[in-house]
N, C-alpha and C positions, 0 to 999 in steps of 0.2 A: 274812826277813832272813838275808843269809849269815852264817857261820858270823866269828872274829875270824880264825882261819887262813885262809881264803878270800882274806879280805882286807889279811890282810900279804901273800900270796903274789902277788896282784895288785898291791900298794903296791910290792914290792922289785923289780919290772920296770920301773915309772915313773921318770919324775924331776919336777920341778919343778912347774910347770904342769899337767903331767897327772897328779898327786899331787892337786892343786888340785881339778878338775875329776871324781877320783873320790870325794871327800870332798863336792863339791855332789851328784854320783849317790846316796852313798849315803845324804845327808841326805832326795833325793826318795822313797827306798824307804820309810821311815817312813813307819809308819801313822798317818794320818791323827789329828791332835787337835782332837777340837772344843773351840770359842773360851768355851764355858762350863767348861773344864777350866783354863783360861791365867788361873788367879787369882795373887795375891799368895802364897797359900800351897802353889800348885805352881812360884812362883816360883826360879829358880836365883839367891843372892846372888852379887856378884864378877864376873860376865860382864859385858863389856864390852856385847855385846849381849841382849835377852833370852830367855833359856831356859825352860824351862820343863818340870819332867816331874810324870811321873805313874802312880802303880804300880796293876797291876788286880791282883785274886790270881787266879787260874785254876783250876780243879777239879783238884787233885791238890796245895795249896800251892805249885804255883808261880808265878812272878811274870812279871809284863806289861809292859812299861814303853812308854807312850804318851809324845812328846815332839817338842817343836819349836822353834824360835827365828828371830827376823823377819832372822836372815844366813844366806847360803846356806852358807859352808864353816865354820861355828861350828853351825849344824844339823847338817854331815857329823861335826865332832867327834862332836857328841851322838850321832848314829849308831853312831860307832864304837867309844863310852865303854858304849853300852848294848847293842851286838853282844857284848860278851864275861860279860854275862850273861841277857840276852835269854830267858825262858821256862824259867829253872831252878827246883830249888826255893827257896824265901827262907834256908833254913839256909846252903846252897852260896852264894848273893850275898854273903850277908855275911860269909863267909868267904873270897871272892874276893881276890886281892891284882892289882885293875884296873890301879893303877900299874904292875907289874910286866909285867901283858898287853899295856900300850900303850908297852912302851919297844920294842920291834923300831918302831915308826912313827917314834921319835924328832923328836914333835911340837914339844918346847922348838926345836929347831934347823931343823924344818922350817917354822915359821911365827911369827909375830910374838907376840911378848908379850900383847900385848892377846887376842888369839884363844885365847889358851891357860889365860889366867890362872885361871878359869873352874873349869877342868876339876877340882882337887883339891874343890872345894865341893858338884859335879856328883858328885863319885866318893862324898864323905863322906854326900851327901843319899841316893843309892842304897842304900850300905852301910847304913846307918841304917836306911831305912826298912824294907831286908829282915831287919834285927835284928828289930826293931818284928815284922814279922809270923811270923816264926820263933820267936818267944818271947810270945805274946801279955801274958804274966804281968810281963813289968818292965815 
């Protein structure tokens, strides 16, 4: 997965449409989620359409995040909500401030309401769940 700088620097060349079309790109780079992951409880609430993630831990505490959703550029979100913490450790996720990473995209204004709405519940379920493994104890 690239990197989130990667990918503003490729975003701040586009416009419109091909803004569009790198958000279905980088939704296709996502790896793969098998259909026995995509329960109610990897379920994302508040998405228009359905999301879905899901955290592995990886030998060293850090985190995985498997994820998909049945629209193409609501998948690119999710791409680009989980590129800016993507294989760190769970302490770093959750101490992330993702809203703040994904304002150079200026998603409110680049895309419809509905597509976006999503994303703060997407951010909070992350956040959360790399609390949860960073702290096993609460």
């Amino acid at each position: 997965m690239r990197s989130l700088d990667d990918i503003r620097e490729e975003y701040e060349f586009l416009e419109g449409d091909e803004r569009y079309r790198l958000l279905i790109e980088l939704g296709r780079e996502l790896d793969p989620m098998p259909d026995a992951l995509k329960t109610d409880a990897t379920k994302v609430r508040g998405c228009s359409a359905s999301v879905w993630v899901y955290p592995t831990e990886a030998e060293g505490g850090t985190l995985h995040f498997l994820a998909d959703s049945n629209a193409a550029i609501t998948k690119g979100i999710v791409a680009l909500v989980i590129a800016g913490v993507q294989d760190k450790p769970a302490a770093e996720v959750a101490e992330t401030d993702i809203v703040a990473a994904l304002e150079p995209f200026d998603l409110r204004n680049q895309l419809s309401s509905n597509r976006t709405q999503g994303v703060p519940n997407m951010i909070a379920l992350i956040r959360e769940t790399a609390a949860r493994y960073a702290d096993p104890q609460s």
